[in-house]
N, C-alpha and C positions, 0 to 999 in steps of 0.2 A: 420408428421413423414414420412421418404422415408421408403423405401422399406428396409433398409440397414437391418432391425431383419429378415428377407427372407433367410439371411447368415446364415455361421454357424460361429462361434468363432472355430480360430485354434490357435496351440499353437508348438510349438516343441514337433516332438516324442522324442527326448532324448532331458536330461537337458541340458544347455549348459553352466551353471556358471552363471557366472558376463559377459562372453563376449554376446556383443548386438545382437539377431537374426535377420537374414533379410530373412521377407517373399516374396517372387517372386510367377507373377501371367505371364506369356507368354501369350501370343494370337494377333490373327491377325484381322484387318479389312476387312468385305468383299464385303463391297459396300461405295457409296460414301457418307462421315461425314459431317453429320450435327450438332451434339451436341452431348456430353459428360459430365457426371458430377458424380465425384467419392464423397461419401457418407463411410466418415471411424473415426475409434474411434482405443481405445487400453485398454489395461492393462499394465501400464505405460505411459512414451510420446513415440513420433512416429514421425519420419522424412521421407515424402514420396517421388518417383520419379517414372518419366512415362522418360524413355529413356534416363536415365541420367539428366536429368531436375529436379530442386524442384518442388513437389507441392506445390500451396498457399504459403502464408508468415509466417504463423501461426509458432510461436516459442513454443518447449513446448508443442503442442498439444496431448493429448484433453483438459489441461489444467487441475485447482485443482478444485475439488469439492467434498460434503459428497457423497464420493465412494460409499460406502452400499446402497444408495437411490437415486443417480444420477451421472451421468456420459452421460458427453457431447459426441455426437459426430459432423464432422466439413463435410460441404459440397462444394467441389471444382467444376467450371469449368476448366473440362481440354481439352478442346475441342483443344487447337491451340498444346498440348504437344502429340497428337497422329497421327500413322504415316500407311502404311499398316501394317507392323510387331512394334509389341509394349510392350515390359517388365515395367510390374508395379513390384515396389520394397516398402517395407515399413520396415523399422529398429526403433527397439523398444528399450527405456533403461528402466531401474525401476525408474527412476524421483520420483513424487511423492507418486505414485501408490504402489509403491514394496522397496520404497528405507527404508532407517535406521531412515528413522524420528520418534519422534525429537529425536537428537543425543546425547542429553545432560540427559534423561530418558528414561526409558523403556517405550511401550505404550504396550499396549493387543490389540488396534483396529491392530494396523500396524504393529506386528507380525503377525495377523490374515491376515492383506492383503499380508504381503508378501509371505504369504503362495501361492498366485496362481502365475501359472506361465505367461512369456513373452507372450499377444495371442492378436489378431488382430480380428476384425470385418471389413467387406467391402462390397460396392456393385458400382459397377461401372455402370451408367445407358447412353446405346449409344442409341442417334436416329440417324437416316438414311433421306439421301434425298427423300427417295421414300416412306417415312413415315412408315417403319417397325423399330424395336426398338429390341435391345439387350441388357442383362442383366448379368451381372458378380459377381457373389457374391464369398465372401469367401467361402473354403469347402476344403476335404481333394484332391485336384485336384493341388493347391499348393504347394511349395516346400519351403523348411526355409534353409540356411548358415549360417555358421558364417561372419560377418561382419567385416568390418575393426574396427569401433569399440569395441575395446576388454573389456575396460571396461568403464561405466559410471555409477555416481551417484551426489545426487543432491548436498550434502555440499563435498566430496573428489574430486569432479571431471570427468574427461575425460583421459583415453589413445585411441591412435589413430596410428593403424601402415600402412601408405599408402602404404607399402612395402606386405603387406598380399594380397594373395589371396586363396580364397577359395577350398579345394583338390575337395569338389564335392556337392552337392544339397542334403539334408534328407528330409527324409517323414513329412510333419506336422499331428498331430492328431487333431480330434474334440476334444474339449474342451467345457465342461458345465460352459461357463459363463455368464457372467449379461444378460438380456434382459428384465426385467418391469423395469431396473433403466436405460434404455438409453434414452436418451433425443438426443433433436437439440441442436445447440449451442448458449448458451445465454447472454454471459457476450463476454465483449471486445475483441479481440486477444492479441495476447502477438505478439510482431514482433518488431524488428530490428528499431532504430526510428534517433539513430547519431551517428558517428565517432568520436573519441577524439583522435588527434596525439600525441605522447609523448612531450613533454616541453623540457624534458632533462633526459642525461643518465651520471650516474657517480659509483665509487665506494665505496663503504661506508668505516669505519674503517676494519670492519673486512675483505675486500679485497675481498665482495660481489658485481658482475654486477647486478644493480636498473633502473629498467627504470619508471619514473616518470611522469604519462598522467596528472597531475595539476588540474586531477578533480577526485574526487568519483562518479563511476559509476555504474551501476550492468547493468550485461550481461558477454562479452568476451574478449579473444585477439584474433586477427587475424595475423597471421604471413606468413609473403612471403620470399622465404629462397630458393637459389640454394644449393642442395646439392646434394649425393651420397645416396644410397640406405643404410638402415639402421641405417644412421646418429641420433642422436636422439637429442628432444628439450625436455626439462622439465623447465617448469617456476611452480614458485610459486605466491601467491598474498594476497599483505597486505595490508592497512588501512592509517597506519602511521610508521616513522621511530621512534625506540625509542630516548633513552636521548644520548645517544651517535652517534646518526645518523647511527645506523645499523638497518636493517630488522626486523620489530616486528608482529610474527604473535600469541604470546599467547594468545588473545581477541578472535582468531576463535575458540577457545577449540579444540572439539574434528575433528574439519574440516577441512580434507588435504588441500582440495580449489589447487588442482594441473592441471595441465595440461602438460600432455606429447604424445609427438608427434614423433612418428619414420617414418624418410622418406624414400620418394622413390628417382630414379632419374631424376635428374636436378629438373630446377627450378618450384615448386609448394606453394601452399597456402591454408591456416587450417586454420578453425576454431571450436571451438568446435559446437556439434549437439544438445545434451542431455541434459545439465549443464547451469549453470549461476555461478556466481561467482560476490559479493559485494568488491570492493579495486579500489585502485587508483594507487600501487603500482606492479608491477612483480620483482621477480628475476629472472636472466636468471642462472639457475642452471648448464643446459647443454645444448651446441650449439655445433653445425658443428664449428669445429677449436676452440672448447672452449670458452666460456661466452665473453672471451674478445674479440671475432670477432663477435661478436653481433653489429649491429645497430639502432639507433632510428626508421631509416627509414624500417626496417625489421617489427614493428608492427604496428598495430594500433588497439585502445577498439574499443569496438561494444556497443551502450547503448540499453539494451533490456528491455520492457515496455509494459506493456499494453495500445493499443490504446485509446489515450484521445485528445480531443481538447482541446489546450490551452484557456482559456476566461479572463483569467484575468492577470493586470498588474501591477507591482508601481515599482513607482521612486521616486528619494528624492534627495535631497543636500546633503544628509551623504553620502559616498562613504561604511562604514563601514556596512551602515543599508541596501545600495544596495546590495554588496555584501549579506547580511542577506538572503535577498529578495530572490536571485538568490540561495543559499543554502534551502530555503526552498522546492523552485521549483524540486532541483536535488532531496531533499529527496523523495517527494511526487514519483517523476518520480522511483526514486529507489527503493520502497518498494511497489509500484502499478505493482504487477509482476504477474496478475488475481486474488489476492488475496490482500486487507492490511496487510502486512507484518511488523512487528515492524521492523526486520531488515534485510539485502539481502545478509550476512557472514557468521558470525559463526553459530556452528550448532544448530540453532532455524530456524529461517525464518517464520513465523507461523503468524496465523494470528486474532495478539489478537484483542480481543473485548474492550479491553479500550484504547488502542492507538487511533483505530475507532474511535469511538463517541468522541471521545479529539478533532479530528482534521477534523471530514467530513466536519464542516460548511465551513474553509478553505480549504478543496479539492476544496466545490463544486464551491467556487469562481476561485480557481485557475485552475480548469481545467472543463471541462462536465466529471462528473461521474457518469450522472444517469445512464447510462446502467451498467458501472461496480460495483456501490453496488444493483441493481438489483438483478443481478445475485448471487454476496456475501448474499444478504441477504436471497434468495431463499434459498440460502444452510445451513443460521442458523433456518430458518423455520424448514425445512428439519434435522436437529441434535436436535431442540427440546426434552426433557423430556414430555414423559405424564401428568408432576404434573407440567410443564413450565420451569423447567432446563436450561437456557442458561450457554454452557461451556466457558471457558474462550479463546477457540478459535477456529476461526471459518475459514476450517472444524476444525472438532475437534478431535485430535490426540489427545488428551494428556486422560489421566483419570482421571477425574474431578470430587469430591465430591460431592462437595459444589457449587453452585454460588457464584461470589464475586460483590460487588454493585460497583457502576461505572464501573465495565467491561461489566456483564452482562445488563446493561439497555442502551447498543446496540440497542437493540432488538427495544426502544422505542425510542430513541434519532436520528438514524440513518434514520429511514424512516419517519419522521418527517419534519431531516435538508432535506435529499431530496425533500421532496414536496415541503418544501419555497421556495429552490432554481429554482424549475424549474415549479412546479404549476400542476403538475401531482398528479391528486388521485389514479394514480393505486396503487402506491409503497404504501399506505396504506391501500386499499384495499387486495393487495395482505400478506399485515406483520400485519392484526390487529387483527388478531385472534392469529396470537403468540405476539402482543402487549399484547393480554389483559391473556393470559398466563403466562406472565412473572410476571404478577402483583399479580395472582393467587399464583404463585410461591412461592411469597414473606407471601405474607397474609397466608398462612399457616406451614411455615418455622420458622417466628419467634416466639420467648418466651412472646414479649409484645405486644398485640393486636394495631393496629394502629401505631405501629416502628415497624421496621428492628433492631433487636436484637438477639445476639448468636449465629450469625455465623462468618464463616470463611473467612476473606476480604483480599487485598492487603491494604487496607488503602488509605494512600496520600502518594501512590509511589514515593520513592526516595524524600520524603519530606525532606528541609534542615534542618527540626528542629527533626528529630529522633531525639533516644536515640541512645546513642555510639551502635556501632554492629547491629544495626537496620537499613532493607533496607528501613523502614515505617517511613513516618512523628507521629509527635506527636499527631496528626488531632482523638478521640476518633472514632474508627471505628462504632460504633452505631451510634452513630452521623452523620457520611456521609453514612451510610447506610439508614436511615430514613430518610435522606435531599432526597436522588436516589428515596427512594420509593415515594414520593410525588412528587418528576419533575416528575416520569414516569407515575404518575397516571394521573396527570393534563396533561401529552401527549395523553396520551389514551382518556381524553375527549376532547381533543380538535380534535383529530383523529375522534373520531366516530360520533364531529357535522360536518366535511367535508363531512361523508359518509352519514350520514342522521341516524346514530344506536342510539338507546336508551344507554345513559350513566349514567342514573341516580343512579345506586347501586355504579358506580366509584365518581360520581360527592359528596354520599355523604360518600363516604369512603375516599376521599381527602379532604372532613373539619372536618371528624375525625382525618384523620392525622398530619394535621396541628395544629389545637387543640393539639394532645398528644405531637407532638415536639415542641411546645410553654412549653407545662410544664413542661417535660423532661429535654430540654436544655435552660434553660433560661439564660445562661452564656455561652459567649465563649473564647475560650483560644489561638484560633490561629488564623493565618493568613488565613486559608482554613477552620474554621471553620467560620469566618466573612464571607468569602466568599459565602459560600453555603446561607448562613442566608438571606443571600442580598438578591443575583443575583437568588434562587427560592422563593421569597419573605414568606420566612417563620417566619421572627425575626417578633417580637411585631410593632419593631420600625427598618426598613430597615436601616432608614438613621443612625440611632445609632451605628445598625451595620460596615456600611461603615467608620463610624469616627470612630470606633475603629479598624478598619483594617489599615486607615492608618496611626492611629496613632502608630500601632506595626509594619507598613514599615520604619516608619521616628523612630521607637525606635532599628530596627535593623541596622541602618546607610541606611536609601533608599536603604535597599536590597528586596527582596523575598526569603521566606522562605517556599514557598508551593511546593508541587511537582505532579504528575500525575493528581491528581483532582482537585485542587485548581486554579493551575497556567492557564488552559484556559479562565479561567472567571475571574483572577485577576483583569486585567486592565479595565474589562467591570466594575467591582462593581466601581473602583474609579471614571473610566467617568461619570458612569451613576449617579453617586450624589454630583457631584462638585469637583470631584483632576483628574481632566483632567491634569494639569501639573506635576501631583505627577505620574499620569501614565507613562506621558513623562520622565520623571527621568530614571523608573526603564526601559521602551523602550530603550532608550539612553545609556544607565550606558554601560561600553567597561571593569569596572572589574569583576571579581568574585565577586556574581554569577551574570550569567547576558545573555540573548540573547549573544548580540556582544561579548565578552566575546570570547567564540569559534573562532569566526571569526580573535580576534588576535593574535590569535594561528594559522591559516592559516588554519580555518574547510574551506571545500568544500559543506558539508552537516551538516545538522543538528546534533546535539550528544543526545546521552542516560542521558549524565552528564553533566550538567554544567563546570565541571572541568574534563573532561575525560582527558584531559593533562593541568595537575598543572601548577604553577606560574614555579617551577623551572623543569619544563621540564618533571617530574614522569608523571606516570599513576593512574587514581586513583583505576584501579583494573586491573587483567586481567581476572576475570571469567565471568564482568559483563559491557565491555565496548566498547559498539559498537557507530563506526561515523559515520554513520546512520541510525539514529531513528529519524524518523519524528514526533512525537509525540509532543515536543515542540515548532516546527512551527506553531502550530494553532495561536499563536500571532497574525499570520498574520490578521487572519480576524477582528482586530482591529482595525489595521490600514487603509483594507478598509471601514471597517464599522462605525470606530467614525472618524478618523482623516482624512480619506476621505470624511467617513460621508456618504458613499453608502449602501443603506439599503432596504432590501423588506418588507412590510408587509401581515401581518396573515390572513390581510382580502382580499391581491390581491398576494399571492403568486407567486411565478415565474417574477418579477418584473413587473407585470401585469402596476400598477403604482407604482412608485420608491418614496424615501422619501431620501433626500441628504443633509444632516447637518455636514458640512465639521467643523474639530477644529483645529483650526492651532496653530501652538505653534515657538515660536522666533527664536528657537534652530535646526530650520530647516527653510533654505530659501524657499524651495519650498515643495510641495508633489503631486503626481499623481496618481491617482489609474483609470485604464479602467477596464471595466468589461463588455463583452458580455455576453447579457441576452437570453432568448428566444423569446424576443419582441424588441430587437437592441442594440445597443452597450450605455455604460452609462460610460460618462468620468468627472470625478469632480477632479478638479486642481487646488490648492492655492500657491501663492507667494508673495511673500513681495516685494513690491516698494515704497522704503522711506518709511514713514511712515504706510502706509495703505497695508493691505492685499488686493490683487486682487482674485475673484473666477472666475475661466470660468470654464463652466459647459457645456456638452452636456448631453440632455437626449432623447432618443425614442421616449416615452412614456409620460403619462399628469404624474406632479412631483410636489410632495413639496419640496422646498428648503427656509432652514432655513439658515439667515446667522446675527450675531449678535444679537440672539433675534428676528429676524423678519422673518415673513414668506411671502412666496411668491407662489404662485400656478399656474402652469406654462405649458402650450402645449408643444408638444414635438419642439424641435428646440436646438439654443445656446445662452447660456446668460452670460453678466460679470456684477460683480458685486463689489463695494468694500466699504471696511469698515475701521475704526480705528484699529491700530496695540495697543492701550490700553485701 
């Protein structure tokens, strides 16, 4: 910890609204710099400058986390931005801190935090060449303005008047705010990562200027614009065009998602500070000379993200499943905004706990997440119940009853996939006392000793086999509630033999479990009920179950008919017991319902719905239809995991040694999956020539590679390989 709680928290002596304050710190140097390093937080986010210059890259800062018990703050070198004479400035919004979340219900936590006001925490720490040291904290020494920033919030927006300036400096007061919940900074940054230039700009029927970046992004527009003083820009921003090719933004609900910009003179450029914003789409509502003197070349998106390193790849001969591929990616990119966010538009943004565990084994392939669910998951520690409570989102804004099963067993799923992926026991170390909470949770919630009965679930979200008016599949919620509570228990023992902890009261509370849902569910009725039976080996007879799964895929016409809980593990249940080509079907399938699907409708990202834009061009709602939601990409990790056939194990986690049983299939010439590990890069690639499938493989690491049946045991190096195409 610096020094930075040595400060005092200020805040504006008068309120100042919705417009964003800016605290100013003046002072001078008085001998020759050697280092500098300012040490600053907020209440809300905070955009800083030392002399007109940004500090650090940090978007968004101090970023989300369970406020009441943590709160990051971020520590810069600013050593090259100071001068003799030097104005530190730091402008605050209500981001997520203060703002109206979530927009779509009331909360009580976040009434209660909006209740404090705009205040700043700081400490500036200078050393000197002569080895004396000075220190600048916050205090009532400070001065606060109003900003050009007039207003900002997280789903309406930004106004921006570059034309303001300030009539004079007000008092700040002290302010009693947080200090046992400030922390260092622990999870990723949020920062600026790509450009997207518009594709094309036209006018729609109703005689609205559309400017069209040809990707779904989350972040900004940036705008470069000669004009006059007081000219004003207001754009708007959508998703998708509706059935008639005009502007559709009813899916944001209650979220302006605007941007308005009043300028100064001549030629300048904006972008917003405060805000992010999910669309692919602007309207240019009002420009200098009117919308129609608008140009493509006047904008360009900004993609805003938490830092990640890319690690994974695929390719394929399908152009359609590429495309997939690269939708996948944008979603992860766009709802990884320091938080899992199911989606980056309308007014939610939140960050649920079953999207999470749906999709981290494919985060972690496709990108390094350990540090950012790290930090996520400190903060569902951190929100815990005393009786093991996990809410359904994390932080957790919303007011939550109940636990729901598949959301809440996060808790145990998440820091799990993280150790496979990268071979780290801290993240279990640090989540296995709320691991074994969670199980707590359960075991005394329910009505029937050894299930998960009689509570309050999501079910199998957006399942294709609801009842008419139902968002919920048909999948009995007891049912995958009791499937959750046994994955999570057999997580917990497998967690606590990495650590070395006594499991034995879980070890025999998971063959009671198993036991009671053997006799409980001895029949299943759906697709996602076959599923869970399988793929947490709970049915009598796995394999029976899997032929009954797919025999209700091949009774629905090779559709899928699961939804939020079912559909990540689908295509594992059918590889793993012989319909690896029945997998490929429904991978493959381009109609309703179906992956690709989306994609020939022109998604950019992943969707909510399978049919989020119908066959003849409708919508399939507008309360509940966002284009992107990552959550259905987890597929991915099937295709590098079976049909790549890239794989870790349990007993050498973090691909310590790798296990590579590629399965090819006709209906693709080729496939590629790379994957950078923590121990080197691991690339398995099949292709078909005439006859025979070719493998070339590179691995790091000593590998097993299975090809046709055979196995082979391998140092690290490159190998090819090839076998019969029947």
């Amino acid at each position: 910890m610096s020094d930075i709680l040595k400060g005092k928290w200020i805040a504006p002596a008068a309120d100042m609204g919705d417009i964003c304050p800016m605290f100013t710190k003046q002072f001078a140097l008085s001998k020759e710099l050697e280092k500098a390093t300012l040490h600053l937080t907020a209440l809300g986010v905070y955009v800083s400058e030392i002399n007109g210059e940004r500090v650090g890259e940090f978007v968004l800062a101090p970023g989300w986390t369970c406020y009441p018990k943590r709160l990051q703050y971020q520590t810069y070198d600013v050593t090259d931005l100071l001068k003799e004479e030097n104005l530190l400035s730091v402008t605050v919004g209500k981001g997520w801190y203060r703002g109206r979340l979530p927009g779509w219900q009331g909360s009580k936590r976040q009434t209660e935090l909006q209740k404090n006001p705009a205040a700043v925490l700081a400490c500036l720490e200078i050393s000197y060449t002569d080895g004396t040291t000075e220190t600048i904290f916050s205090d009532d020494s400070w001065k606060v303005e109003e900003s050009r920033i007039r207003f900002s919030e997280i789903y309406d927006g930004e106004t921006y008047d570059a034309s303001f300036s300030a009539a004079e400096k007000q008092p700040v007061m002290v302010y009693n705010g947080p200090t046992n919940t400030v922390i260092p900074q622990e999870g990723e940054e949020v920062r600026e990562q790509e450009t997207v230039s518009p594709c094309c700009m036209f006018t729609t029927p109703a005689g609205e200027v559309v400017i069209d970046f040809g990707q779904e992004i989350t972040g900004y527009v940036e705008v470069t614009v000669d004009a006059s003083a007081g000219d004003e820009i207001l754009l708007s921003h959508a998703e998708v065009m509706d059935q008639k090719g005009n502007f559709y933004t009813e899916n944001y609900r209650s979220a302006k998602a605007k941007l308005q910009y009043i300028c100064r003179e001549g030629r300048q450029t904006y972008k917003p500070l405060l805000t992010y914003y999910g669309f692919r789409y602007i309207r240019v509502d009002r420009f200098p000379g009117g919308p129609e003197a608008a140009k493509p070349e006047n904008f360009k998106a900004i993609a805003v993200h938490s830092q990640m390193k890319r690690t994974g790849y695929l390719k394929s001969s399908n152009s359609l499943l590429n495309k997939f591929f690269e939708n996948v990616i944008w979603g992860q990119k766009g709802n990884f905004l320091d938080v899992p966010t199911d989606c980056p538009q309308r007014d939610e943004r939140l960050g649920w706990t079953g999207d999470a565990q749906a999709f981290i084994r494919t985060a972690a392939l496709n990108f390094d997440v350990e540090k950012f669910f790290t930090k996520w998951l400190a903060d569902m520690d951190a929100e815990q119940g005393e009786d093991g409570f996990i809410g359904h989102v994390i932080p957790n804004v919303l007011d939550d009853a109940e636990s729901s099963a598949a959301w809440a067993d996060a808790a145990t799923i998440c820091p799990w996939e993280i150790y496979l992926a990268y071979g780290n026991p801290a993240i279990l170390r640090q989540q296995f006392a709320c691991m074994k909470k969670w199980i707590h949770y359960i075991t005394v919630h329910t009505k029937d000793p050894y299930l998960w009965t009689g509570g309050t679930h999501f079910g199998d979200w957006l399942g294709l086999d609801a009842p008419s008016g139902s968002y919920k599949g048909s999948t009995n919620e007891d049912f995958i509630a009791s499937a959750f509570y046994a994955h999570s228990t057999e997580l917990v023992i497998k967690a606590g033999r990495v650590l070395g902890e006594d499991v034995s009261q879980f070890e025999e509370l998971y063959g009671n479990i198993v036991k009671s849902f053997r006799k409980r569910f001895p029949v299943y009725h759906t697709q996602t009920e076959c599923v869970l039976a399988a793929h947490f080996h709970l049915a009598e007879d796995c394999q029976k179950a899997a032929d009954q799964l797919a025999q209700l895929v091949k009774e629905a016409g090779t559709k899928l008919q699961t939804g939020f809980v079912g559909t990540p593990y689908l295509l594992h249940v059918l590889s793993d017991y012989g319909y690896t080509e029945l997998a490929y079907s429904l991978l493959l399938r381009e109609e309703y319902p179906s992956w690709l699907y989306p994609v020939t409708k022109g998604a950019t990202t992943v969707w909510e719905h399978w049919d989020g834009i119908m066959e003849d061009g409708g919508f399939w709602s507008s309360e509940m239809n966002s284009y992107n939601h990552y959550a259905y990409g987890a597929v991915a990790d099937w295709v590098y995991c079976v049909a790549a056939g890239i794989r870790t194990q349990e007993q050498y986690p973090g691909y310590e040694k790798a296990v590579i049983a590629p399965n090819p299939d006709e209906r693709l010439g080729f496939l590629e999956a790379v994957l950078e590990t923590r121990h080197g890069v691991i690339r398995s690639k099949w292709e078909k020539e005439k006859d025979m499938w070719r493998y070339d493989i590179e691995t790091p690491v000593e590998t097993n590679i299975y090809i046709s049946g055979k196995e082979y045991t391998v140092s690290p190096g490159r190998y090819v390989y090839y076998s019969s195409c029947r």
